[in-house]
C-alpha positions in Angstrom: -10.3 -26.4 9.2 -11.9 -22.8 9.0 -12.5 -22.0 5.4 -13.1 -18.1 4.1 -17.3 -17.3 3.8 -18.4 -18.0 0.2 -20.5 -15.4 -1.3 -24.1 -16.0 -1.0 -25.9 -16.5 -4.5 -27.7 -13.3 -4.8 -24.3 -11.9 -4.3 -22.4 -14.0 -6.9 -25.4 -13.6 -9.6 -24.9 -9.7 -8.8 -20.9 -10.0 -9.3 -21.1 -12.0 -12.7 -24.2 -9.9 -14.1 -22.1 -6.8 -13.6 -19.1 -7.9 -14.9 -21.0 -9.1 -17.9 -21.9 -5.0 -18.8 -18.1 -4.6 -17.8 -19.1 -3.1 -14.3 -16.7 -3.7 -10.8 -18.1 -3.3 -8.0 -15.5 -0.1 -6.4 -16.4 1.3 -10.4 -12.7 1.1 -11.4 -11.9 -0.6 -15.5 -11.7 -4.4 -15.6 -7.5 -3.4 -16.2 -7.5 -1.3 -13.3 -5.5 -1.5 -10.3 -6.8 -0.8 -7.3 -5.2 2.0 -5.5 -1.8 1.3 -4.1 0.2 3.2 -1.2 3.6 2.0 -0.6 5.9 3.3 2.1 9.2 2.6 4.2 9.9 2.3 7.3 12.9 4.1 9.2 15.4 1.4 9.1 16.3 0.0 5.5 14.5 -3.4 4.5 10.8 -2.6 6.0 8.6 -2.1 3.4 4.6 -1.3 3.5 1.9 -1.9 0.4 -1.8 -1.3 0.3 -4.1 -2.1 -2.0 -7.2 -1.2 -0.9 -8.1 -3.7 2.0 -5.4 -5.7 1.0 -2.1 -4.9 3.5 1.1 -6.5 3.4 4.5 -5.7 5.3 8.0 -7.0 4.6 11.3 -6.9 5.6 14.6 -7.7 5.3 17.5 -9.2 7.6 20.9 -10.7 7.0 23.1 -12.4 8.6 26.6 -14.0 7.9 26.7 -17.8 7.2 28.1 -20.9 5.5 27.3 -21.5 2.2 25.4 -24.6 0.6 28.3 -27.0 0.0 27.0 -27.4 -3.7 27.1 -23.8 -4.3 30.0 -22.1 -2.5 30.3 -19.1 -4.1 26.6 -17.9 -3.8 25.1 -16.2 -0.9 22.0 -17.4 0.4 18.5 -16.3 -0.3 15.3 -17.3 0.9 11.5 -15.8 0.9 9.3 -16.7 3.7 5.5 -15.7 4.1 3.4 -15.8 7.2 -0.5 -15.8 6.9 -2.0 -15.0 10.5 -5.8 -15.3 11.8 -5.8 -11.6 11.7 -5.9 -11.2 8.1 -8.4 -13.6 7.5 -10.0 -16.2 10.0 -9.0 -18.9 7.4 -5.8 -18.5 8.3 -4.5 -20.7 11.3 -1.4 -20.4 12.7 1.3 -23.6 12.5 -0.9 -25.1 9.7 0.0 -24.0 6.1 -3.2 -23.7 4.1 -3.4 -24.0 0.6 -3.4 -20.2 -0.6 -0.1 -20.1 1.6 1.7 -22.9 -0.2 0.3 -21.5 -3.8 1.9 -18.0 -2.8 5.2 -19.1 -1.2 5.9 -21.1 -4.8 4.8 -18.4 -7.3 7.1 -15.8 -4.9 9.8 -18.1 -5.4 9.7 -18.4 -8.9 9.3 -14.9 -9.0 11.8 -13.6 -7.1 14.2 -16.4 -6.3 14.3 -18.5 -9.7 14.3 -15.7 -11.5 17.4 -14.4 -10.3 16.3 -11.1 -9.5 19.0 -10.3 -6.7 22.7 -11.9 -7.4 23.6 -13.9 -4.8 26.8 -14.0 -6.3 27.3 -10.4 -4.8 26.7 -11.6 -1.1 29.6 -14.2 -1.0 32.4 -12.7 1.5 34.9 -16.1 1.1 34.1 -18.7 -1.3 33.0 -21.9 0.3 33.5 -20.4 3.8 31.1 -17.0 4.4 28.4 -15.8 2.9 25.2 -13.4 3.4 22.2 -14.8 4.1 19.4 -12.8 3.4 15.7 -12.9 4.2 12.5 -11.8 2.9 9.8 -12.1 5.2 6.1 -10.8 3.9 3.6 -10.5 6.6 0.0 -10.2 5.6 -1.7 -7.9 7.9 -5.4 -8.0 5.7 -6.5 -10.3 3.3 -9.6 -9.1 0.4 -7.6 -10.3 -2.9 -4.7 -9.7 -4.8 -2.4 -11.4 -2.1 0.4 -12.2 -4.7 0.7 -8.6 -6.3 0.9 -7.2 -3.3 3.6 -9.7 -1.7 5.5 -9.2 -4.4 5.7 -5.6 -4.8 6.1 -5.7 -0.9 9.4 -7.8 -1.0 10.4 -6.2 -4.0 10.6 -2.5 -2.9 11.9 -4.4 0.8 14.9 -5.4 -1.7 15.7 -2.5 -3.4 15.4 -0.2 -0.2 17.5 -1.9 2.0 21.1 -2.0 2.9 23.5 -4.5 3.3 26.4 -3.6 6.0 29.6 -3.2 4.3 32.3 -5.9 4.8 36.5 -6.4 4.5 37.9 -9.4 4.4 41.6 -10.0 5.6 42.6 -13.5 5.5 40.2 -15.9 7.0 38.5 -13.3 8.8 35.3 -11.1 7.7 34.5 -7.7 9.6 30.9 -6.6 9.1 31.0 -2.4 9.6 28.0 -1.0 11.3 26.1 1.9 9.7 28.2 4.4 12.3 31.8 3.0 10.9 30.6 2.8 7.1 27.6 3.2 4.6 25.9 0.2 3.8 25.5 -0.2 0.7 22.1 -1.8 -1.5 21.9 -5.1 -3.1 22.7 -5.9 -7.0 19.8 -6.7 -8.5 19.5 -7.9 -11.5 16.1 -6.7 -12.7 12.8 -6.1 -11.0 10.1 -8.7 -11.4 6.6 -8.4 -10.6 3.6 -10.5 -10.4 -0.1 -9.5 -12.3 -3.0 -11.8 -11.4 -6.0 -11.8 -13.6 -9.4 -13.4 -12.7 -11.0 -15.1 -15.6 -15.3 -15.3 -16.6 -17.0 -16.3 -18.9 -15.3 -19.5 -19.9 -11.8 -17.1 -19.8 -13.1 -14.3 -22.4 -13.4 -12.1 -20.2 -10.2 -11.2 -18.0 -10.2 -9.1 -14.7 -7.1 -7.7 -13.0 -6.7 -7.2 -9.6 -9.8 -9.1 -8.3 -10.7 -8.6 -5.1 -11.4 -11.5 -2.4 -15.4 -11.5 -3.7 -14.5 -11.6 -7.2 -11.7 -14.4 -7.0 -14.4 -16.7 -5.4 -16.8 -15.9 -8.1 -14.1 -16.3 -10.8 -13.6 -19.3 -13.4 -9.9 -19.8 -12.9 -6.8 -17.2 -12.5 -3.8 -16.6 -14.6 -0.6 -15.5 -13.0 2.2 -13.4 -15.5 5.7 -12.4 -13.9 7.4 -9.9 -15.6 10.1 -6.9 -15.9 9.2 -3.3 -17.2 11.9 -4.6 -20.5 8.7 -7.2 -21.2 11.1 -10.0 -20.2 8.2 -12.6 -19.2 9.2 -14.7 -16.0 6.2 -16.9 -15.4 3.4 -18.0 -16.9 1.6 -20.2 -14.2 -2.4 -20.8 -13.9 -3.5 -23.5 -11.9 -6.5 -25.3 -12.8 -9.8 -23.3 -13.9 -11.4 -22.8 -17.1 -9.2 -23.4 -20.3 -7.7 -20.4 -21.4 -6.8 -20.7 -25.4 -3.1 -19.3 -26.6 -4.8 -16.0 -27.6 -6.1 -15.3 -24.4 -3.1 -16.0 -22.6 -1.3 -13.9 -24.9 -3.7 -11.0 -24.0 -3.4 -11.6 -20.6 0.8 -11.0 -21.0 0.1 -7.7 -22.5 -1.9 -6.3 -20.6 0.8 -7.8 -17.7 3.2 -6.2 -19.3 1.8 -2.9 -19.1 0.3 -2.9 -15.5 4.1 -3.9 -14.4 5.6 -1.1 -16.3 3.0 1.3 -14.5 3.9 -0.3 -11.0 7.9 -0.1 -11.3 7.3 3.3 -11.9 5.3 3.8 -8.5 8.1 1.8 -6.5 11.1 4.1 -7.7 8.8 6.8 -7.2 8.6 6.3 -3.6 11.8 5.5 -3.2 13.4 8.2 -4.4 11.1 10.4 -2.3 12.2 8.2 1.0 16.0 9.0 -0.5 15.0 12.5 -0.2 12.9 12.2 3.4 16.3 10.5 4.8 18.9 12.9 3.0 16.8 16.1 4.7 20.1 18.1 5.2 22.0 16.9 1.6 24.5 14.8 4.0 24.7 11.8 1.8 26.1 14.2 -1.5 28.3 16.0 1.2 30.2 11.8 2.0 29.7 10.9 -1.7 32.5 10.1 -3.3 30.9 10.6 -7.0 32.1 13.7 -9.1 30.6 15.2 -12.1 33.0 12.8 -14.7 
């Protein structure tokens, strides 16, 4: 099974000695983000994050289904994640590695668990229909950071896209296409997002955003979910160095902080695709709203 090349020794002793007199490698702060683009693509549910080698692109589709039989009056979702030898060659394809399994579960707690979209709001007819929605994040380059960036990636996928509007008479659902009716966007509930911090020096030292060289030099990771309210999701690190209360305490602030920051980037771009796809002012002209 290919594995990803291990720094050599003169590189790791250069990593850790710089980090020691608080120096990264790219020169950005040991809270620092590296710098994110984010865009959308022309049809709703297709979104596109960078962060700085690091590329991810998801999207969204739906279809209509039966429900679970032990939850008939939720909709359906589910988060899938494919990992191809084109990111990194320690990828293969049709064998799940061990990154891949780690990401798929902290994306579920994340997302899923967390009840960050209703499903509630994509039942049609209880125990009958129901929407089944789909978030797929492709990794198209791999150096780091893989679970910010898939989350942020299915996150703005979720809040830019549009479901097709539905009536129901009867028995019967009738899904509209975007020429007979607006779709409309998903309820979500809030907007979770995932921070990873590297720990060194025996977790006294906390990085965030570590690149690919600096999580194979690093002592352990710790993984925060959160909401720009501070609402704390998940706490999850797997293995490493002991990390005492206080630290992991830290590690929620400065979470905390970095998530705020980020949800302000995402409805950033958004609104500015809102504007790129409302070029003539159509979508006020079919509004409904009124100043009251």
């Amino acid at each position: 099974m290919p594995r990803e090349a291990e720094p050599s020794l003169n590189e790791r002793a250069f990593i850790l000695q710089a980090l020691q007199e608080d120096i990264r490698l790219d020169g950005r702060a040991l809270d620092a983000f590296r710098e994110m683009g984010l865009s959308f693509g022309d049809d709703y549910g297709v979104a596109d994050v960078t962060m700085g080698n690091t590329r991810v692109l998801a999207h969204i589709s739906a279809s209509v289904t039966a429900p679970f039989p032990d939850r008939k009056f939720d909709g359906i979702f589910t988060i899938n994640t494919e990992l191809s030898p084109m990111a990194s060659p320690a990828f293969e394809v049709g064998r799940q590695t061990e990154t891949e399994t780690l990401l798929s579960r902290h994306l579920e707690v994340a997302l899923r668990r967390s009840s960050a979209l209703s499903t509630e709001s994509l039942c049609l007819i209880a125990g009958a229909k129901v929407w089944s929605l789909t978030a797929t994040a492709h990794v198209v380059s791999h150096d780091g950071g893989l679970l910010d960036a898939c989350c942020i990636a299915i996150l703005a996928a979720l809040r830019h896209y549009r479901i097709p509007d539905t009536s129901v008479k009867g028995e019967e659902v009738k899904v509209y296409s975007v020429v007979e009716r607006n779709p409309v966007p998903l309820a979500m509930l809030h907007h979770p997002l995932c921070v990873t911090m590297a720990l060194f020096e025996g977790g006294e030292k906390v990085v965030v955003d570590a690149t690919l060289r600096e999580q194979q030099c690093s002592e352990g990771e710790v993984v925060v979910t959160a909401n720009k309210h501070g609402e704390v999701c998940q706490i999850a690190k797997l293995g490493g160095v002991p990390a005492d209360a206080l630290s992991v305490l830290n590690c929620v602030e400065v979470a905390v902080k970095k998530v705020r920051d980020l949800d302000r980037l995402i409805t950033a771009a958004l609104e500015e695709d809102a504007k790129k796809k409302d070029a003539g002012g159509l979508m006020a002209e079919l509004s409904a709203e009124n100043e009251r």
